[in-house]
C-alpha angles and dihedrals in degrees: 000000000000128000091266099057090049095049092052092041089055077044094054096038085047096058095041089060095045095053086047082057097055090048093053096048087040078059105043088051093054093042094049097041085053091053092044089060091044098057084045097056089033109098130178111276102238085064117104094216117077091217141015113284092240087073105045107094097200141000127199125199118202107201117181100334102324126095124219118192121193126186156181124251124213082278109056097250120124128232132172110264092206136248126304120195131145089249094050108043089177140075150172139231121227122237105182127117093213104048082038084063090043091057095046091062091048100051087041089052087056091053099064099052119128129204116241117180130021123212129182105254100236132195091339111325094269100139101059086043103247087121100080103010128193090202135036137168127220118192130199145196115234105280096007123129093195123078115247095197130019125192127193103198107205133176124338114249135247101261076061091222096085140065133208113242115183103208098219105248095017110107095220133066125237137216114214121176106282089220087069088057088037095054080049093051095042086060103043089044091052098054088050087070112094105248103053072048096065086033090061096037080080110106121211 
């Protein structure tokens, strides 16, 4: 072969291996970015919630019949979407920076529940009363109209410091600490008075 034809066929050999180098690093990126998503969305499973709060978009909470959303704005700050029954089809959205901050605690509160005892769900949950709940959660992702977590809260427990929560598509039944449903209530209850109404009547 003459010097020519070596040097083309080095040529040749170099720029294949340059090309198998770009499509390991190519590789390695993507590979490394999905694994870095999924250790951001990933949580520790004795957590309620399926991912970090930082990352749910909106949350409603269905007491007794009638259904409050909240939600994030492009901003991250939270604001009370307003109340959904059959008997009130409309609804309003806060504006206000206090009860915003408020909000925020409380969603960041929730965040934070763990879950404590398991139980096998039985005939139909009954018993520990996520059969027929007066409260349930619904948790979103940012722009998603279908719920990624749905909670059904029950009785609270004998030791009378826990609540039963029934995880929608988990066959147990869980206790959390009945402070964490009762700092979601306090707040829900609080926004049905009249005056937090004609406060969040206020459109931004």
């Amino acid at each position: 072969m003459s010097g020519a034809g070596r040097r083309r066929g080095v040529f040749v050999v170099w720029g294949l291996l340059a090309v198998l180098v770009t499509l390991i690093i190519v590789v390695e990126y993507r590979d490394r970015r999905t694994a870095g998503a999924g250790k951001a969305d990933a949580v520790d499973s004795r957590m309620l919630l399926p991912i970090t709060m930082d990352r749910v978009g909106a949350i409603e909470v269905a007491d007794a019949g009638t259904l409050h959303r909240f939600e994030r704005d492009p901003r991250g700050a939270w604001f009370y979407h307003g109340v959904h029954s059959a008997a009130d089809t409309s609804h309003t959205h806060a504006a206000d920076p206090a009860l915003a901050e408020r909000i925020g605690r409380t969603m960041a509160a929730f965040g934070r529940t763990r879950l404590e005892r398991e139980f096998p769900l039985g005939r139909d949950g009954a018993e520990y009363g996520v059969s027929t709940p007066d409260v349930i959660v619904l948790v979103y992702r940012p722009s998603e109209s279908q719920p990624l977590a749905q909670y059904a809260i029950g009785h609270v427990a004998p030791d009378t410091v826990s609540r039963y929560v029934l995880i929608v598509g988990r066959p147990v039944v869980a206790t959390i600490p009945g402070y964490q449903v009762d700092n979601l209530l306090a707040l829900v209850r609080s926004l049905d008075g009249p005056g937090e109404r004609s406060r969040a009547s206020a459109k931004p």
